[in-house]
N, C-alpha and C positions, 0 to 999 in steps of 0.2 A: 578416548582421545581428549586431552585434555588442551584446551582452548581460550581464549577470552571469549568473554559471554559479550556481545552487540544488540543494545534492547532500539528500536526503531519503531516510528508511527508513521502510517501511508494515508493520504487523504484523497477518499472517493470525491471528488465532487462534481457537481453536474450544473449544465446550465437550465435554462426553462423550456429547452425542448430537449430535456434527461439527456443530451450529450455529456460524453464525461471528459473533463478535462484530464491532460495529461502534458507532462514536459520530457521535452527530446534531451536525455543526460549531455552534458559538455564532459562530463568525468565520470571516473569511473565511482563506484560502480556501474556495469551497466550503460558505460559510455554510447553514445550512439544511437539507443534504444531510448522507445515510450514508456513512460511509464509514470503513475502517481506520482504528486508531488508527496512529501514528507522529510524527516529527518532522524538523525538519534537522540534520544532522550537523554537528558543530561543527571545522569547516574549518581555521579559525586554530589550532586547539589540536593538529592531527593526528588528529582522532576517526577511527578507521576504520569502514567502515558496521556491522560489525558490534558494535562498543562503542557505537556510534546508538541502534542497537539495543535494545541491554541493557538502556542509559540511559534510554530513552525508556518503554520496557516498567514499569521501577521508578517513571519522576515519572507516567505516565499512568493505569497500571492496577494500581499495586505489585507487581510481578511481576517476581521477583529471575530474572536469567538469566544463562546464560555464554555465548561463542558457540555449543557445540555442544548448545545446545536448540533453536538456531534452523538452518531449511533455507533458503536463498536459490534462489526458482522462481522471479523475476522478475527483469530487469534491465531500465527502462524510460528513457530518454533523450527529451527532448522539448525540440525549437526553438522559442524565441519566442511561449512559452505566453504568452498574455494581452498580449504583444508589448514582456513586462515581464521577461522570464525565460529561460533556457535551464534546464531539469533534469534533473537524474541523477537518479531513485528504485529502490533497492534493497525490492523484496519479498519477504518472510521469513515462510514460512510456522512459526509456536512450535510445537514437536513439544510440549509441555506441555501438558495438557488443562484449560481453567481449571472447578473445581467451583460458581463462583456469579458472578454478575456486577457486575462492578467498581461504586465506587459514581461519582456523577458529580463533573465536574472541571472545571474553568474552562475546557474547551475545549469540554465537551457532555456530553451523556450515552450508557449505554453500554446496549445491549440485545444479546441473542441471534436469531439470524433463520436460520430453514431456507435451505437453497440455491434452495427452489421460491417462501421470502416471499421472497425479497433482488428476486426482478423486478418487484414491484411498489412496493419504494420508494425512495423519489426519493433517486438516488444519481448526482452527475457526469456527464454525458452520454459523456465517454470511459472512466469504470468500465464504464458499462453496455455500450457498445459494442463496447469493445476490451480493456480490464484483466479484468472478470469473465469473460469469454469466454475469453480465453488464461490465466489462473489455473487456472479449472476444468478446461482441456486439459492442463497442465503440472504438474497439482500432483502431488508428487515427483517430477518432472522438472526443466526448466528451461528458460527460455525469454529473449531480447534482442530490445525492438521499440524502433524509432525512429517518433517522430511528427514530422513538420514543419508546425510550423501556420501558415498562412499570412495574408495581410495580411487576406484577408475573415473568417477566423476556420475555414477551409474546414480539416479535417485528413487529412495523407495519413500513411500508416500503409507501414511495412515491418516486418516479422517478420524478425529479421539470423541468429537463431540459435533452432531448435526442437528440445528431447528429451522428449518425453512419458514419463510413465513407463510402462515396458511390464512388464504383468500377463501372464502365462500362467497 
């Protein structure tokens, strides 16, 4: 299927009691739903994901960064999302702990949510399934999944590359 290709950066970040911030979409995608703040990467210009990154962090949440505040635990690749799209999403967990919560932005608003609220609200059906699941298994690790989604909307999932971080 041949597609535009949409490269995109999502930012984990947490406050100092590892709540993890998230904003309620005003649009779509994803309208209505929780989910990381982030953006698209600006392709034409040479943005690498990580100046996506950076940028996106300053125009969403004013949060000045450099790359090396940010850890890359995701690399997620998805066919024929919405049958509008091919996407690249780099996930970046901010080693920076933010001390209060951003205020809101033309894209939503911004609240802090334990790891035990985040299952009950209404976030993506593939965060819930697949992104928060292997996030929570990889953070400080890292991890490569491919989605292909298919004409019924059916999604198949492969896991290409897993490092959990390992605590002793």
């Amino acid at each position: 299927m041949r597609l535009p290709h949409q490269i995109a950066t999502l930012l984990y970040c947490f406050n100092l009691q590892d709540e993890v911030l998230l904003l309620e979409r005003r649009r779509s995608p994803n309208q209505g739903l929780w989910s990381p703040c982030g953006g698209k990467l600006r392709a034409a210009e040479g943005e690498s994901p990580y100046a996506c990154a950076c940028r996106e962090a300053g125009e969403e949440i004013n949060l000045r960064l450099k790359p090396s505040d940010l850890h890359l635990t995701g690399l997620v690749s998805e066919h024929g999302y919405e049958g509008e799209n091919h996407w690249l999403m780099f996930l970046f967990e901010v080693r920076i702990r933010l001390e209060g919560t951003p205020p809101a932005h033309p894209e939503g608003r911004f609240a802090f949510f334990s790891r035990e609220a985040l299952r009950e609200l209404p976030v993506p059906r593939t965060d819930r399934d697949q992104l928060w699941p292997l996030f929570w298994q990889h953070r400080g690790g890292f991890f490569a999944t491919h989605c292909h989604v298919k004409d019924n909307g059916a999604c198949l999932w492969n896991l290409e590359e897993s490092i959990p971080l390992i605590t002793d």
